[in-house]
FIPAGU-630598 format. One line per field, with one value per residue (C-alpha): residue number from 0; x, y, z. Coordinates in steps of 0.5 Angstrom, whole numbers, plus 2048, in hexadecimal, padded with zeros to 3 digits. Layout:
<rs>
seq: (NUM, ...)
east: (X, ...)
north: (Y, ...)
up: (Z, ...)
</rs>
This chain:
<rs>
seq: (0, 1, 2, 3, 4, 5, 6, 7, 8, 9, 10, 11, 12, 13, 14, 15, 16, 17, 18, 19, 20, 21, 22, 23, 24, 25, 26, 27, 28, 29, 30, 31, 32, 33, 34, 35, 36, 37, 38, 39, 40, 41, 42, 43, 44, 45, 46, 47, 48, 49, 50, 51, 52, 53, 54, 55, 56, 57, 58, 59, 60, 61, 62, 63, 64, 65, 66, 67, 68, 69, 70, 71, 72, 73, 74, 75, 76, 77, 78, 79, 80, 81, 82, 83, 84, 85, 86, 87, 88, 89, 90, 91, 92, 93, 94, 95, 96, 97, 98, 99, 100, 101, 102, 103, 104, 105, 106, 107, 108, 109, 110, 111, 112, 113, 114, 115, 116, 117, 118, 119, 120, 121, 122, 123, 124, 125, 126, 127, 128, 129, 130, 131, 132, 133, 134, 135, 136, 137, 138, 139, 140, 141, 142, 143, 144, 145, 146, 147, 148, 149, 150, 151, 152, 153, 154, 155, 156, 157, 158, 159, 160, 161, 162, 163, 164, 165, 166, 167, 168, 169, 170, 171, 172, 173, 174, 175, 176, 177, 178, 179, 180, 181, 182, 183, 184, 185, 186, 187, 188, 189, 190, 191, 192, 193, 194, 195, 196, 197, 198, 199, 200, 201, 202, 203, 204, 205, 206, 207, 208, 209, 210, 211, 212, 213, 214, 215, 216, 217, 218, 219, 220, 221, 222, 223, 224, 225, 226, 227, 228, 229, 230, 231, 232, 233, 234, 235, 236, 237, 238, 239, 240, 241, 242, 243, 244, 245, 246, 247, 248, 249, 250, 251, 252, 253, 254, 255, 256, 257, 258, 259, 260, 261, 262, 263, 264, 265, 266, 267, 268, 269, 270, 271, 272, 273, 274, 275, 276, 277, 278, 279, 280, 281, 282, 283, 284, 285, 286, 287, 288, 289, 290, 291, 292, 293, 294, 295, 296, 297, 298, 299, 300, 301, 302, 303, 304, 305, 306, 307, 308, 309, 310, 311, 312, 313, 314, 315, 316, 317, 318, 319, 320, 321, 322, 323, 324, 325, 326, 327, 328, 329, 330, 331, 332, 333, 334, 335, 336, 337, 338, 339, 340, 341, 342, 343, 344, 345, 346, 347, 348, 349, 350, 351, 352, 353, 354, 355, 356, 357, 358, 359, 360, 361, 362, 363, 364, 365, 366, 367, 368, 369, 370, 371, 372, 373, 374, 375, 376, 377, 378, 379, 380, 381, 382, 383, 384, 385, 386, 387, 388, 389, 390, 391, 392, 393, 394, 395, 396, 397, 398, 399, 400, 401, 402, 403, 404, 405, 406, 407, 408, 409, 410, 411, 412, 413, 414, 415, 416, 417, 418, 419, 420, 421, 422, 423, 424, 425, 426, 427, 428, 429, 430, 431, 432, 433, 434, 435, 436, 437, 438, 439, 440, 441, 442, 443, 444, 445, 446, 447, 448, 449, 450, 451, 452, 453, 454, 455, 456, 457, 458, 459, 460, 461, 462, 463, 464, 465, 466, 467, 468, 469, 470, 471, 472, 473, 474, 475, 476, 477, 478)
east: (7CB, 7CB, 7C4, 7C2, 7C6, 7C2, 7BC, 7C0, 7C4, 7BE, 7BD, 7C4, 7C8, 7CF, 7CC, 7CD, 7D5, 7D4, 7CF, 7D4, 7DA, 7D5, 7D3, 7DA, 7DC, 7D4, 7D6, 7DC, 7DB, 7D3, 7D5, 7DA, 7D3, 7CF, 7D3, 7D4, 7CD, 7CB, 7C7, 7C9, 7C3, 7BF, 7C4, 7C3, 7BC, 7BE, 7C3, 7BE, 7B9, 7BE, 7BF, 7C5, 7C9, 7CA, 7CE, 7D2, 7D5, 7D8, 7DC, 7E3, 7E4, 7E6, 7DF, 7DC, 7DF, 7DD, 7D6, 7D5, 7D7, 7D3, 7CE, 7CF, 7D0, 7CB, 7C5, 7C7, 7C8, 7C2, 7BE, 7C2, 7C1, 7B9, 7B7, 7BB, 7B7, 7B1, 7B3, 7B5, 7BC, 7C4, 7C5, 7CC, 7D1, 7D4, 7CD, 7CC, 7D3, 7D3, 7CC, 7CD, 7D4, 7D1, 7CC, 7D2, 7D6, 7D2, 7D7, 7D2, 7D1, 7D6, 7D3, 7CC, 7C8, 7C3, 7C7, 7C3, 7C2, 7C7, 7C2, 7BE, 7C2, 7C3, 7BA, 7BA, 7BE, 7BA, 7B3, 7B6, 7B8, 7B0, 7AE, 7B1, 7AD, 7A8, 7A6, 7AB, 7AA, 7A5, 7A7, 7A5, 7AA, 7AF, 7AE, 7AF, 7B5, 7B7, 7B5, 7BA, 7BF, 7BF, 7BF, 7C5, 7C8, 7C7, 7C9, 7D0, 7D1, 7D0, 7D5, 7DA, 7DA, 7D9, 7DE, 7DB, 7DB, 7D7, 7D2, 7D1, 7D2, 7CA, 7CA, 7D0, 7D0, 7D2, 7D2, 7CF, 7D3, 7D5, 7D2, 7D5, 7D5, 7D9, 7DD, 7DC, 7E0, 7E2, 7E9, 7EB, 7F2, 7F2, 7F7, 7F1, 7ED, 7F3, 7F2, 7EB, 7EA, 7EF, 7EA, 7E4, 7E7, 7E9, 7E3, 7E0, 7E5, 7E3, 7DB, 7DC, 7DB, 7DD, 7E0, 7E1, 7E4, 7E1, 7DF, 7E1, 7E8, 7E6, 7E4, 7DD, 7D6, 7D2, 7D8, 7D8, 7D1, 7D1, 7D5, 7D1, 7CB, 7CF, 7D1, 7C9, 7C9, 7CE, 7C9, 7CE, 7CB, 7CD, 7D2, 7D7, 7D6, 7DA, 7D6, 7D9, 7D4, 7CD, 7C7, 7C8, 7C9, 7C3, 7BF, 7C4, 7C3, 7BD, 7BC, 7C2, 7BD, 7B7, 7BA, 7BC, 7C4, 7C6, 7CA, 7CF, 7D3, 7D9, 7DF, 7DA, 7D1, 7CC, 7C7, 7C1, 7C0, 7BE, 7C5, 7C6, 7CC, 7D1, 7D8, 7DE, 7E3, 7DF, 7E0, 7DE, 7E4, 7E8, 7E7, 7E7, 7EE, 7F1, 7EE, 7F2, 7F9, 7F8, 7F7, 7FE, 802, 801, 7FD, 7F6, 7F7, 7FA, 7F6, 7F4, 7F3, 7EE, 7EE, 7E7, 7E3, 7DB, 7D7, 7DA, 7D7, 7DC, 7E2, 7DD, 7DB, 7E3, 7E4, 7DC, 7DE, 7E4, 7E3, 7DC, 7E1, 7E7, 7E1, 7DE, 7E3, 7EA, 7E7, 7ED, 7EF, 7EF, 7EC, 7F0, 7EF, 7E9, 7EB, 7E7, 7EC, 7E9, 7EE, 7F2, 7FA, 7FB, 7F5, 7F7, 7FE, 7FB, 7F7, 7FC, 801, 7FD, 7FA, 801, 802, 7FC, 7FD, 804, 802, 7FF, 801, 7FD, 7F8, 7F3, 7F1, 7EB, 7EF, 7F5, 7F6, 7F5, 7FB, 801, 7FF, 7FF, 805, 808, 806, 809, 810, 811, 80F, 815, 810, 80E, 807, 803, 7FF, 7FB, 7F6, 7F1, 7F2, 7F9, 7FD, 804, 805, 803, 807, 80D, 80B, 80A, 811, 815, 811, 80E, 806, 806, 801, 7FA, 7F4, 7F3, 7ED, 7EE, 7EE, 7ED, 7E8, 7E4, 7E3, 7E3, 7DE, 7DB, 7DA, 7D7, 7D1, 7CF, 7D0, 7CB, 7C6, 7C6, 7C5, 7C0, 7BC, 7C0, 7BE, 7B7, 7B9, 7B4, 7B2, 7AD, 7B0, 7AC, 7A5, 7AB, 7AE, 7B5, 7BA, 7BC, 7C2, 7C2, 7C8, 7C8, 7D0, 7D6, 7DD, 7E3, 7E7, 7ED, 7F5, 7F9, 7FF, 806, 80D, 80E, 809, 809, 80C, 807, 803, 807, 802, 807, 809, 802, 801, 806, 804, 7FD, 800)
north: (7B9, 7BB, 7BC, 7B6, 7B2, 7B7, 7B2, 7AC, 7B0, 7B1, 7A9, 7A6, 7AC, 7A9, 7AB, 7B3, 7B4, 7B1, 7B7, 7BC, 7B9, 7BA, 7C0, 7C3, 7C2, 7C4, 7CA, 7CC, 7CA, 7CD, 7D4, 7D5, 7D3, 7D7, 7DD, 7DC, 7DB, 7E1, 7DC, 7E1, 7E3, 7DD, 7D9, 7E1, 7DF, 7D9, 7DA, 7E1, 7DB, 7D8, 7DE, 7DB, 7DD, 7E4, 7E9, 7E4, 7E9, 7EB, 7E5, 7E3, 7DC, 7D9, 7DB, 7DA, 7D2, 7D1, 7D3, 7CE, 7C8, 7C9, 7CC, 7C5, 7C1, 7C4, 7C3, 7BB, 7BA, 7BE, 7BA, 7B3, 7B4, 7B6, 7B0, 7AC, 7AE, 7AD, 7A5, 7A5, 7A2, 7A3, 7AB, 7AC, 7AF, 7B4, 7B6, 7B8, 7BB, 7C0, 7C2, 7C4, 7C7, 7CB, 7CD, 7D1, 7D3, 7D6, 7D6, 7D9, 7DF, 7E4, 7EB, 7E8, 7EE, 7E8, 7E3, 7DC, 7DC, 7D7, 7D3, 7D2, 7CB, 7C8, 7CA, 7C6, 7C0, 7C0, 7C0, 7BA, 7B6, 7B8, 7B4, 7AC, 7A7, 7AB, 7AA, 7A9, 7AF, 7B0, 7B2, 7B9, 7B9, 7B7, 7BB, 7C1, 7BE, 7BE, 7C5, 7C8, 7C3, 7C6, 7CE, 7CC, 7C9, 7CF, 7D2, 7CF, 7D0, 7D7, 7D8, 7D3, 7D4, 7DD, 7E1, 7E7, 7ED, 7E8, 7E7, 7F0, 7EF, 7F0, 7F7, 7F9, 7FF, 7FD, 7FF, 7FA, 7F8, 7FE, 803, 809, 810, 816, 81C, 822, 828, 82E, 82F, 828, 828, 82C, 82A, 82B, 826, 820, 81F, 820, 81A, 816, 816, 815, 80F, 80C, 80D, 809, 804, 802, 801, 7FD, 803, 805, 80C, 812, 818, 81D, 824, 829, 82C, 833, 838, 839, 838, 835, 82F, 82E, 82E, 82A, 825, 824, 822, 81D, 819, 818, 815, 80F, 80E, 80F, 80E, 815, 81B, 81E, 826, 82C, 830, 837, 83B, 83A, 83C, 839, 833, 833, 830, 82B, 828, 827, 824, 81F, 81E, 81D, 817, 814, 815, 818, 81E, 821, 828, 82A, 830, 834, 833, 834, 835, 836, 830, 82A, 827, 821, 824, 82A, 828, 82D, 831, 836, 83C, 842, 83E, 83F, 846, 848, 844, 848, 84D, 84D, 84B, 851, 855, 851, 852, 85A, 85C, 85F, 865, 863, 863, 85D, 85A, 854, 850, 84D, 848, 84A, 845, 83F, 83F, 83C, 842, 847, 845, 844, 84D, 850, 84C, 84F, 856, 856, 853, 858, 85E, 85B, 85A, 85E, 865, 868, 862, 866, 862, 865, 860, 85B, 857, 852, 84D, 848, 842, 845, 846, 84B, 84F, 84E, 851, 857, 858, 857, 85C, 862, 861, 862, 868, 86B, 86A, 86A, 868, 862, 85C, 857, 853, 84D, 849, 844, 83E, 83D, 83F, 846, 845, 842, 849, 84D, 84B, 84C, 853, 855, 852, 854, 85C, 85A, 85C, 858, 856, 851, 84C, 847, 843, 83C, 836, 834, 833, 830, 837, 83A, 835, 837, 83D, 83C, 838, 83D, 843, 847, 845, 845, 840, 83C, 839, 832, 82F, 827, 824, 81D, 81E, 822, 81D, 817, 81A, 81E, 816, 813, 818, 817, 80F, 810, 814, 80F, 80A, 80E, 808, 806, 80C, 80D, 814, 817, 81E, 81F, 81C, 817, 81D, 823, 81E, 820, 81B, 818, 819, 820, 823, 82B, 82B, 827, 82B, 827, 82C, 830, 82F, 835, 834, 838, 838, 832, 82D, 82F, 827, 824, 827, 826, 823, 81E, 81B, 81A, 816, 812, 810, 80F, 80A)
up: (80B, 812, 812, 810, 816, 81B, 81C, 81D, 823, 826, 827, 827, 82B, 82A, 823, 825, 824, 81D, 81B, 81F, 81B, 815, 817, 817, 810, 80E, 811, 80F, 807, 808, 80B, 804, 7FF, 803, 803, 7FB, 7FA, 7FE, 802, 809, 809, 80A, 80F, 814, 813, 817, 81B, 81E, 821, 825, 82A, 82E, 828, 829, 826, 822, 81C, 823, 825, 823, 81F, 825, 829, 823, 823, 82B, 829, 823, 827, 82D, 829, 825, 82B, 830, 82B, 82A, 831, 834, 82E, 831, 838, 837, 832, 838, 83D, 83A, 838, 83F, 83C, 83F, 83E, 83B, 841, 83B, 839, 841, 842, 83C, 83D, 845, 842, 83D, 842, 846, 83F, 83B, 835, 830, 833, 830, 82F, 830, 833, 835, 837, 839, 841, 844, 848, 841, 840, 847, 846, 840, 842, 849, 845, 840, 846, 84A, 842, 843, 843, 83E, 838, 831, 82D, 829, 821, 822, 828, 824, 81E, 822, 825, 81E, 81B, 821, 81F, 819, 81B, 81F, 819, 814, 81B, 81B, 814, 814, 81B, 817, 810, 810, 812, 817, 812, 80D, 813, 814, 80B, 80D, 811, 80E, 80A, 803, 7FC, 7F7, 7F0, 7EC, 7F1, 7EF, 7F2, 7EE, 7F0, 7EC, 7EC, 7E7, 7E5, 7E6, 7E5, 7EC, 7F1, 7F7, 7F4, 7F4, 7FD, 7FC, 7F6, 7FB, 802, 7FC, 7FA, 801, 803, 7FD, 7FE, 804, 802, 7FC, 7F7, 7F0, 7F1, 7EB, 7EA, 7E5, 7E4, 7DE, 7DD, 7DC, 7E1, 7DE, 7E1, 7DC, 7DA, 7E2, 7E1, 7DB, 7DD, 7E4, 7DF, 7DA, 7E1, 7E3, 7DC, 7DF, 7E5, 7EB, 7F2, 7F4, 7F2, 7F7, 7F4, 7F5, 7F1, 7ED, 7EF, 7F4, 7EF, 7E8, 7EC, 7F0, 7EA, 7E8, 7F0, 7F0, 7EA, 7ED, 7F4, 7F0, 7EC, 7F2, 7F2, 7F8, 7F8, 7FD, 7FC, 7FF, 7FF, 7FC, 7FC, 7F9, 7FF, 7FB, 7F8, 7FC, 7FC, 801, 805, 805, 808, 808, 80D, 811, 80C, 812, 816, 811, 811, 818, 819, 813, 815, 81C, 819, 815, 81C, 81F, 81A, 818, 81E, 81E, 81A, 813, 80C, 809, 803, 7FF, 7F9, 7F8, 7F3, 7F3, 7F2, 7F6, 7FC, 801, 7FD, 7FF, 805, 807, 805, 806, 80D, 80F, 80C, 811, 817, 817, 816, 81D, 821, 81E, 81A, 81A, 815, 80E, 808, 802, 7FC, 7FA, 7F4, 7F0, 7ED, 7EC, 7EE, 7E7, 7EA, 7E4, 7E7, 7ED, 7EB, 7E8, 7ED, 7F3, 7EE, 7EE, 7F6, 7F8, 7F3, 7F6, 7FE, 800, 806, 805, 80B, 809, 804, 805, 7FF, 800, 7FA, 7F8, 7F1, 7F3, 7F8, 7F2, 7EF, 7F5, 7F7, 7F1, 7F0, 7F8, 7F6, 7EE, 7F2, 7F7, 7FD, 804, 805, 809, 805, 808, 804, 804, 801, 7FF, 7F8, 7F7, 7F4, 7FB, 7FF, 7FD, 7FD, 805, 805, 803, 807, 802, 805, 80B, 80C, 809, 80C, 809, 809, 80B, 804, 805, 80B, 806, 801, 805, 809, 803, 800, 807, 807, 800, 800, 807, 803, 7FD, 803, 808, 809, 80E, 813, 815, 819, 81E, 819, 814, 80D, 80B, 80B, 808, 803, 805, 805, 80C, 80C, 80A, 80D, 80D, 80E, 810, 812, 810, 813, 810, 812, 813, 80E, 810, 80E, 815, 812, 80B, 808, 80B, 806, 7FF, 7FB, 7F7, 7FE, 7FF, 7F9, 7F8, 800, 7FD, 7F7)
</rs>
């Protein structure tokens, strides 16, 4: 409607508030259609041929409805007094006043990093006025009025009728309907998987995208595997992966990346496949800070002790790692017993049970996961003997463990950091389009955003701040 009125403000000028009165209302049912039509893309088309605009997604509704009417108004006046100073007619005084104001505000220049010179419209209206008693304007003349009368239309439209995020819906990073990205983990009923699964969710609320939970309930490799492969069949995005062990997982990732679905590993890697990103708590960190607890608290020449887990790359890493720092840097530390108990409490009872059989003076343990930690402190208390405990990762089981005194301290990775993180790098790798880094992906075939390792960082969790960490709380917040 609007559009139709333009050719006649050229002629009759008085014409003009008509078509702004017009483009109001166009504006504001237009700029509903089209953002339900999805005819953004269109319209931004448009409004980038008209540089005065700027950076519209940046401004407020109130910057946004300053630009519309000087940008509705500034076009019919300036049209007006042109087409007035080639007839040679009485040039309307409002035309000349809000032409040689807007000289001076410059109303559409918020967040425009190349604004419109400020001397650009005095120059125009000079060079109008230089043009009386010219000829009429010839029909080319006037049809090019009316083109730029209908930018700045579709112009108003989009400032008015669309709200700043759907102006940056464009360069914003989002998932499409039914984009769907799985975290898939062994021993699912574990409580560490809880925190994680919550930043994983946030972070895929936030981007629009379907978020799912899976994995096996066994602590078994081939179900890990197993379940891995039956969530490539749904075609998700990406898959956020702890997996069990590193090896048997490097042909079931490789398939994954080759059939285009992007893969992030955390807590534990598999760093020979070629999985997009690794994110977890810097595991030689934890080691050297358990490491020196122990030495402050039993001193620098006591016997230790270690349960581990072989095969899980960041449990080994948590105990290969300490034994080599105390060997460096306090050799007069004794390493007595060196248990595999696999994160099974009962093995880690009978474990614990014979080392303190073994060594009366035993001071203190280190154990790279919690389940371990339930059975060893289990063990130290059912003999009726002190020992210093010290563990990683967190269990409610542990927590109270440490509220009561009998742990003296764990060494928890940041959960909702590791899996809000851990959905961020595999979203980015699904969409690594959107980068174009200055290295050699696109003659090596590797995935831009590939990403050697992310550290979420590890909470220090003792007797003063263990609430912070009760996981029901956390929930129940979260709900």
């Amino acid at each position: 409607m609007a559009s139709l009125i333009l050719p006649t403000s050229i002629f009759i000028w008085p014409v003009a508030p008509a078509y702004v009165a017009v483009g109001l209302v166009v504006a504001m049912v237009g700029g509903t259609i089209i953002a339900r039509f999805g005819m953004l893309g269109q319209v931004a088309a448009s409004v980038r041929t008209v540089p005065v605009l700027g950076d519209v997604a940046a401004m407020t509704r109130g910057e946004r409805l300053k630009g519309l009417i000087s940008q509705l108004i500034n076009s019919a006046m300036i049209f007006s007094v042109e087409r007035h100073a080639r007839t040679n007619l009485p040039l309307p005084p409002f035309a000349i006043n809000f032409t040689i104001r807007y000289k001076f505000t410059n109303i559409l220049t918020p967040g425009n990093p190349h604004p419109r010179p400020l001397h650009a419209m005095s120059f125009s209206l000079r060079k109008i006025l230089q043009n009386r008693r010219q000829a009429p304007l010839s029909r080319e003349e006037n049809m090019s009025y009316v083109k730029t009368l209908i930018l700045s239309s579709a112009s108003a439209i989009t400032l008015l009728g669309l709200s700043p995020a759907a102006m940056a819906q464009e360069k914003t990073l989002a998932c499409e309907p039914g984009e769907t990205y799985v975290m898939n983990v062994m021993v699912m009923g574990h409580p560490y998987w809880v925190p994680v699964f919550e930043g994983f969710k946030q972070a895929a609320d936030a981007m629009g995208c379907e978020a799912v939970f899976s994995g096996t309930p066994d602590y078994d490799i081939t179900k890990q595997i197993a379940s891995f492969e039956q969530d490539l069949v749904t075609n998700p995005k990406g898959i956020l992966l702890h997996p069990m062990q590193a090896d048997p997982f490097i042909d079931p990732i490789n398939r994954a990346i080759e059939a285009g679905v992007s893969v992030t590993t955390f807590a534990a890697d598999s760093p020979k496949s070629k999985r997009t990103a690794y994110v977890t708590s810097d595991n030689l960190a934890e080691a050297k800070f358990a490491a020196e607890e122990i030495v402050k608290v039993v001193g620098d020449s006591a016997e230790y002790a270690v349960l581990e887990n072989p095969g899980q790359s960041n449990h080994d890493l948590r105990v290969t790692a300490l034994i080599a720092y105390m060997e460096k840097n306090y050799p007069n530390m004794k390493l007595v017993g060196r248990q595999a108990t696999n994160q099974d409490p009962n093995a880690a009872f009978t474990a614990v049970s014979a080392m303190l059989q073994a060594n009366p003076d035993l001071a203190a343990l280190w154990i790279p996961e919690s389940g371990s930690a339930e059975g060893a402190v289990s063990a130290v208390k059912a003999a009726g003997d002190t020992l210093m405990i010290i563990h990683a990762d967190i269990s409610p089981t542990t927590l109270e463990e440490i509220k009561a005194g009998n742990i003296h301290m764990a060494l928890n990775p940041n959960q909702g950091i590791q899996g809000f993180v851990g959905f961020m790098n595999t979203f980015l790798g699904a969409h690594s389009d959107v980068i174009d880094p200055f290295n050699d992906y696109k003659v090596s075939g590797f995935n831009p955003m590939q990403i050697p390792f992310v550290d979420n960082g590890f909470a220090v969790i003792t007797k003063d701040n263990a609430d912070s960490f009760v996981l029901e709380q956390y929930m129940a917040g979260r709900n």
